[in-house]
C-alpha positions as a LaTeX table, in Angstrom:
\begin{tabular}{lrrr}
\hline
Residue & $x$ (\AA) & $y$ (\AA) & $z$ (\AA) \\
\hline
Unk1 & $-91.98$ & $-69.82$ & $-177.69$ \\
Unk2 & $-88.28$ & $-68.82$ & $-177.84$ \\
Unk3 & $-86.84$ & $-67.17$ & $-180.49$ \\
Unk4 & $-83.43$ & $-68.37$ & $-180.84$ \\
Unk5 & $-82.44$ & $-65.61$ & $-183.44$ \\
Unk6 & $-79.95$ & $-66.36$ & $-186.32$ \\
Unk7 & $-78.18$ & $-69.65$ & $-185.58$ \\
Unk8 & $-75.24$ & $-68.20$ & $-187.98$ \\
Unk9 & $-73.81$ & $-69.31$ & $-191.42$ \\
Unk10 & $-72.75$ & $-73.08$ & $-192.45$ \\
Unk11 & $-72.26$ & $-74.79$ & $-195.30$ \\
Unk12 & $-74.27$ & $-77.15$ & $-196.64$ \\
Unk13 & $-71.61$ & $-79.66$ & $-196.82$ \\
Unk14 & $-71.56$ & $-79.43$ & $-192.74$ \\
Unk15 & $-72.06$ & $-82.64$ & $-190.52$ \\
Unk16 & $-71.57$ & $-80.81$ & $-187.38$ \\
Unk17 & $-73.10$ & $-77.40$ & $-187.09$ \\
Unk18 & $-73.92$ & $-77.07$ & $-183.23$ \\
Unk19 & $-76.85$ & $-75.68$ & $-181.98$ \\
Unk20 & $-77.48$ & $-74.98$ & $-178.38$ \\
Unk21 & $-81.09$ & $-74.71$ & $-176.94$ \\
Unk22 & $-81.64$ & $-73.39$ & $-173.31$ \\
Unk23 & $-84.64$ & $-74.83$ & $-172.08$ \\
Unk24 & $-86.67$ & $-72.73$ & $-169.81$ \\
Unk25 & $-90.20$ & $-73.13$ & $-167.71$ \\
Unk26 & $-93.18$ & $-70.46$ & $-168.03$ \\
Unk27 & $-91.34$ & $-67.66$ & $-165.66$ \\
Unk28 & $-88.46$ & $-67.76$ & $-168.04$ \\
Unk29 & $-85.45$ & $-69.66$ & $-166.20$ \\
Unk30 & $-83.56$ & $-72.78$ & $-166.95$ \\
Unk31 & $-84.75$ & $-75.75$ & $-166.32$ \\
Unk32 & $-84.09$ & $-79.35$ & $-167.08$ \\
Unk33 & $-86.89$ & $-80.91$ & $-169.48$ \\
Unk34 & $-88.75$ & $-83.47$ & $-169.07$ \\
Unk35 & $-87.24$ & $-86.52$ & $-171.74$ \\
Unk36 & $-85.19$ & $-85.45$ & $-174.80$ \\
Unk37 & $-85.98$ & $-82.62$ & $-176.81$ \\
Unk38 & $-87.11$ & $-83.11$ & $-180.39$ \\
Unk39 & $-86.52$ & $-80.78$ & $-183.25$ \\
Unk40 & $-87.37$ & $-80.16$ & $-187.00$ \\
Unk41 & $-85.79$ & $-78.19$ & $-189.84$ \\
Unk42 & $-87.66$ & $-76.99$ & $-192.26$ \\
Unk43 & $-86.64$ & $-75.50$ & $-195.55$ \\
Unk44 & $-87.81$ & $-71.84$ & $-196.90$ \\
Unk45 & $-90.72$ & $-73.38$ & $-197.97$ \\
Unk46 & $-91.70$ & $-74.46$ & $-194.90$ \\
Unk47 & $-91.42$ & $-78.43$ & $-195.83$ \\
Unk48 & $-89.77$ & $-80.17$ & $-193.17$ \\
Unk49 & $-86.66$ & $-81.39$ & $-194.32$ \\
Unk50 & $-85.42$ & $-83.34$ & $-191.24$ \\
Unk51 & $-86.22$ & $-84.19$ & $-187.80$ \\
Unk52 & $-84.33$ & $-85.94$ & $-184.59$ \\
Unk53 & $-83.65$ & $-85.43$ & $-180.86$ \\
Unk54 & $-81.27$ & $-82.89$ & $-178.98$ \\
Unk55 & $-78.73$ & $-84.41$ & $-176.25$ \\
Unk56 & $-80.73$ & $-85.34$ & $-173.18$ \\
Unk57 & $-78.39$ & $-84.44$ & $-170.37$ \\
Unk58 & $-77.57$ & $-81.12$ & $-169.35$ \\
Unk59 & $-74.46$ & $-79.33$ & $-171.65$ \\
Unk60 & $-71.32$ & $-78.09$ & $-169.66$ \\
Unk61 & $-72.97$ & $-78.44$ & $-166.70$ \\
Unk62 & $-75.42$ & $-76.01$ & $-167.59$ \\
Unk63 & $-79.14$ & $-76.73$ & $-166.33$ \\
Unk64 & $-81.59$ & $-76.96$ & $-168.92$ \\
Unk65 & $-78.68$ & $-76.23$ & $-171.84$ \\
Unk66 & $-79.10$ & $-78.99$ & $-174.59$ \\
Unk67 & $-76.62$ & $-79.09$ & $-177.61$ \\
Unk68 & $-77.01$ & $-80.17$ & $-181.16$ \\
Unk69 & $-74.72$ & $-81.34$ & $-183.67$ \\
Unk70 & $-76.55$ & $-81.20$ & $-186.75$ \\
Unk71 & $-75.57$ & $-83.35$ & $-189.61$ \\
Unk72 & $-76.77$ & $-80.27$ & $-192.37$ \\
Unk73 & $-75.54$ & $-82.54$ & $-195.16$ \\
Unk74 & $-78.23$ & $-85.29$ & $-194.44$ \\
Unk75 & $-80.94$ & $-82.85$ & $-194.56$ \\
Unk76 & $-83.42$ & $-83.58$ & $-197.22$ \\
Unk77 & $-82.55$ & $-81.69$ & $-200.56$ \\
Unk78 & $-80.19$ & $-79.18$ & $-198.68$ \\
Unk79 & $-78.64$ & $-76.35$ & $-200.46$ \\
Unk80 & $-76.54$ & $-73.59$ & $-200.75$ \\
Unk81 & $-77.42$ & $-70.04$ & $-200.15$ \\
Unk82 & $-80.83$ & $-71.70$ & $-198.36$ \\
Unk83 & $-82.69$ & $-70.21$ & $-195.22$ \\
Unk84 & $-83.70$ & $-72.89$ & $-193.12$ \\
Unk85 & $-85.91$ & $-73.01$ & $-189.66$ \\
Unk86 & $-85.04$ & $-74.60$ & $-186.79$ \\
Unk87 & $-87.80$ & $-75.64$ & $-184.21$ \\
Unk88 & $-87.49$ & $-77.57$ & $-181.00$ \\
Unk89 & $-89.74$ & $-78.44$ & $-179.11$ \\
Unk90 & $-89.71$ & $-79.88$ & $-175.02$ \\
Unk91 & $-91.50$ & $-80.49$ & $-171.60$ \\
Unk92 & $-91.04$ & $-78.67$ & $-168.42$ \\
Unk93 & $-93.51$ & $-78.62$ & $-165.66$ \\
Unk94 & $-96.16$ & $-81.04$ & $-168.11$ \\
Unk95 & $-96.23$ & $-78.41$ & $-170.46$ \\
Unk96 & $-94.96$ & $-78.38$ & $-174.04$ \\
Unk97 & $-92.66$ & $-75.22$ & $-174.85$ \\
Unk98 & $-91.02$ & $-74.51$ & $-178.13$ \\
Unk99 & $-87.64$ & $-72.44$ & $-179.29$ \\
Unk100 & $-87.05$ & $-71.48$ & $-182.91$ \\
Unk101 & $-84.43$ & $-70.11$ & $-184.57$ \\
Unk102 & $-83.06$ & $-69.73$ & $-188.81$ \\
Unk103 & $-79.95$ & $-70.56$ & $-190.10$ \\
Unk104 & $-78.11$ & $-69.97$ & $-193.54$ \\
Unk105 & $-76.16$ & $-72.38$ & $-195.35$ \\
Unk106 & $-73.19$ & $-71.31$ & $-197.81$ \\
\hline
\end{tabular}
């Protein structure tokens, strides 16, 4: 799995926090997945709190870079001053990899 680190700061209000993902295969370099990347955010308690799909075409040109816009606002019983996890989850090669990162809202 791929740690994506700390996402950064956004407030809760947010409908378009972006989130970019590169997808990579087992030796580590960027490659275009398989189909359209799914995610889910869970909330410090580890409930998931939403779910959806990640842009299925490669961002600025980039091979294997997939971006989010995330509506944070529609997430279920989102808050302020909340740590939330992000995890996404694709296909390269037939096999299923993962990347995970947190985020904070404000």
């Amino acid at each position: 799995m791929d740690e994506l680190g700390h996402l950064g700061f956004v407030s809760a209000a947010s409908t378009g926090f972006q989130i970019l993902v590169a997808c990579k295969n087992s030796s580590g370099t960027a490659t275009a997945p398989t189909g359209t990347p799914a995610y889910t955010v869970y909330n410090s308690s580890g409930t998931a709190v939403g779910t959806g799909s990640m842009g299925a075409s490669d961002h600025d040109s980039k091979t294997g870079l997939r971006r989010l816009s995330l509506d944070v606002s529609a997430l279920t019983g989102v808050a302020a001053n909340e740590t939330y996890t992000f995890y996404c989850t694709y296909v390269v090669g037939g096999n299923t990899r993962g990347a995970k990162g947190v985020f904070q809202t404000v």
